[in-house]
C-alpha positions in Angstrom: 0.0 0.0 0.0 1.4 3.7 -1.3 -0.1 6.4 0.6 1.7 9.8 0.7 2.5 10.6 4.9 0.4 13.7 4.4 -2.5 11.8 3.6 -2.9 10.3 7.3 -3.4 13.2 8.7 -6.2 14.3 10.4 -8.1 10.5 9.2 -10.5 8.6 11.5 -9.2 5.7 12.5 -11.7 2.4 13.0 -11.1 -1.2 13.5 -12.8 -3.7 11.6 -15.5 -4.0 14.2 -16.3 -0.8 13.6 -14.7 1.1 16.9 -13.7 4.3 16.5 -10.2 4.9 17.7 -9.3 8.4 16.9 -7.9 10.9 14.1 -4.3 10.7 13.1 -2.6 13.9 14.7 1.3 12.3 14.1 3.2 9.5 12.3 6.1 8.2 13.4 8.8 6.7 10.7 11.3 4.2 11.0 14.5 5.7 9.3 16.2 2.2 9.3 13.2 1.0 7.1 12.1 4.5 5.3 8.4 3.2 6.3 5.7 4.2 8.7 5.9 3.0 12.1 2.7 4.0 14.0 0.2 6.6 13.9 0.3 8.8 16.6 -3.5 9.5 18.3 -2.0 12.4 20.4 0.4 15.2 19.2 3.8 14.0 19.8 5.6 17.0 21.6 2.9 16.1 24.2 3.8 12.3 24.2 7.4 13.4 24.4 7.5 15.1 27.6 4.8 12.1 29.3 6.4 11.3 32.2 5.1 7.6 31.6 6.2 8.0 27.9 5.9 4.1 27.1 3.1 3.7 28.8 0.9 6.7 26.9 3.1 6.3 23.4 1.1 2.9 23.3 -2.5 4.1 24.5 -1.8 7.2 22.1 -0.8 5.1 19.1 -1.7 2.4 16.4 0.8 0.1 14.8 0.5 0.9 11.0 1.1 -2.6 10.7 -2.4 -2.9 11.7 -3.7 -0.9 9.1 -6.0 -3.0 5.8 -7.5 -0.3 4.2 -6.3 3.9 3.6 -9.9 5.8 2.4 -11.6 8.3 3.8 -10.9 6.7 7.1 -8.0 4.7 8.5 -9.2 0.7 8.8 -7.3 -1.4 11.1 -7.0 -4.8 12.3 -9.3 -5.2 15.8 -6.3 -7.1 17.4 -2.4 -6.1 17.2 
């Protein structure tokens, strides 16, 4: 799947099920891999300076691993 970064931005994100996650407000990229990592549910200045930064980077994101389907909204996998 070829989606340009700027596209993600902003999209609802949903699982398969049909919950509602959240709108992408970050991605993070893998430099090693030149690919997206996660999408980031929280700005990530604000993630950043978390003082349990582990623990809110993975309430606050999505794996993009996890993502089937880039339309008008983000479709992931229910399960990681």
């Amino acid at each position: 799947m070829v989606v340009s970064i700027s596209e993600l931005y902003g999209k609802r994100i949903i699982t398969l099920g049909g919950r509602i996650i959240g709108n992408v407000k970050g991605v993070m990229l893998n430099f090693e891999t030149g690919e997206v990592s996660h999408l980031l549910l929280d700005d990530a200045d604000k993630l950043m300076r978390s003082s349990n930064l582990r623990s809110d980077f993975i309430k606050n994101s999505v794996a993009f691993k996890r993502v089937r389907k880039v339309t008008d909204t983000i479709v992931v996998s229910d399960k990681e």
